[in-house]
N, C-alpha and C positions, 0 to 999 in steps of 0.2 A: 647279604651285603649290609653291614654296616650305614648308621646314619652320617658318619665320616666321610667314608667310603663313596656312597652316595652324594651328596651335597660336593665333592672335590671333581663325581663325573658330572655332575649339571654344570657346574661353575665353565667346564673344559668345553664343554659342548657350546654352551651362550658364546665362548669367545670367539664364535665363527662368525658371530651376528651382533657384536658388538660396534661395528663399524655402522650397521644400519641403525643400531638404539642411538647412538650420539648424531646421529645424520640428522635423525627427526627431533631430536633433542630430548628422548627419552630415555638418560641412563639409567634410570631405578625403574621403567620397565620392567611388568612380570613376568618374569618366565619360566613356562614350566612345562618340559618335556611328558609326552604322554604316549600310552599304547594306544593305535588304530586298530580297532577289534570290532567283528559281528556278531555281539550278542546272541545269544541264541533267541527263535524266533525274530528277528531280525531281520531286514532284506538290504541294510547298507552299511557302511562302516560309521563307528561310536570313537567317540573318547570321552573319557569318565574325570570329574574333577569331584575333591571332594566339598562339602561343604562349607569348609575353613578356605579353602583355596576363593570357592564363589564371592563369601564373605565381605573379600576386601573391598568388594564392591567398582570393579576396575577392572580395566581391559587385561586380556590377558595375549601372551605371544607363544608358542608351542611347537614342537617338531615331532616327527614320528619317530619312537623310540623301543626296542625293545624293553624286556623285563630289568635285562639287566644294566638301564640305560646305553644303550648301546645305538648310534642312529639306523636306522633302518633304512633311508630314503641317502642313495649317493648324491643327489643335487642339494641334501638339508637342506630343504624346502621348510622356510618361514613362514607359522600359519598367525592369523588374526582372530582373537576372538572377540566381539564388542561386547561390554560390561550389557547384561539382561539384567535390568531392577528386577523382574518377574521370574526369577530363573529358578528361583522355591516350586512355582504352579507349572509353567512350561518345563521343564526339563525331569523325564522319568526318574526318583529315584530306586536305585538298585541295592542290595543288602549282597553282600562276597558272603563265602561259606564259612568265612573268619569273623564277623560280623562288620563288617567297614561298611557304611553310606557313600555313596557315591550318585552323582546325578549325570546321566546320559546326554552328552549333547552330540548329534550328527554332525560329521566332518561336512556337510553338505553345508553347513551353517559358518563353515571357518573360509577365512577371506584368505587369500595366497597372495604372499608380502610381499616375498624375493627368496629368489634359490641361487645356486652357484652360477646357472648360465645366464641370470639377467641383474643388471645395475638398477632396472628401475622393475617398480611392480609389473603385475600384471592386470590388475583390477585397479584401477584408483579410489583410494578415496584418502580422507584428509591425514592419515598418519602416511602416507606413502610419498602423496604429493609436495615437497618442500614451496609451491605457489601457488597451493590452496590455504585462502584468509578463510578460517572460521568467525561465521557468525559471535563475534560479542559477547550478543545475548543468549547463545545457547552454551554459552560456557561458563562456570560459576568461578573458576579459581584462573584470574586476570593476571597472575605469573603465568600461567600456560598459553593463553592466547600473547602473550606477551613476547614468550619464547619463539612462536612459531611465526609472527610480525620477523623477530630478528634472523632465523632462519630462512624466510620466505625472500627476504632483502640480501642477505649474506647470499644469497644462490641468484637471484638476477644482476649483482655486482658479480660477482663472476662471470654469467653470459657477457655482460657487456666488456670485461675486461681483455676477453678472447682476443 
């Protein structure tokens, strides 16, 4: 597959979930499909990101996909992954027989967003919930809390509008 080829099926794929990126107010959202695989020696399911991927230093969103990007999962089930600052020390790396790095993280570790049978998550936490205020101070970039202030208001003007 082509790196054309490829980037035109990611791009097709995100458009299932792009209603949910603009919900939370995140349309440059990363997202990047990935294999659910058991390593060998293993006892649960991995998905592998590479280093540049970890890099950006940023949350990441992900579906289960085959090789040839293809979804896997009939509900495309929206995963979470929260940005690890430590994800260098915490997360195994692994070397392919091609030589590519790649770091192990446990699907055990990924939050479950939204799939096709539900509107709202399943787990909450503050990317999911539109009236959850985050803390302030635990936010460095005051557009982002900014955004999700007008979000969180945009969505109880609608309850009351009902």
């Amino acid at each position: 597959m082509t790196p054309t080829e490829r980037k035109t099926k990611i791009a097709k794929l995100r458009e299932q979930h792009e209603d949910y990126f603009q919900t939370i107010g995140d349309i440059n959202a990363v997202y990047i499909p990935k294999m659910a695989y058991r390593p060998s020696g293993k006892d649960e399911l991995y998905v592998s990101f590479f280093p540049s991927e970890l890099q950006k230093n940023g949350d990441i969103y992900t579906e289960f996909v085959s090789i040839e990007y293809d979804s896997e999962d009939p509900l495309r089930t929206l995963y979470f992954h929260k940005h690890n600052p430590h994800w260098k020390e915490e997360y195994e790396l692994v070397t392919s027989n091609s030589g590519f790095e790649r770091h192990l993280i446990p699907v055990s570790e990924l939050t479950i967003v939204k799939d096709l049978n539900t509107k709202s998550s399943k787990k909450e936490t503050e990317k999911e919930n539109p009236f959850f205020l985050p803390d302030p101070d635990d936010i460095n970039d005051t557009t982002k809390v900014l955004q999700r202030i007008a979000t969180a208001l945009e969505s109880i003007a609608k309850s009351i509008n009902k």
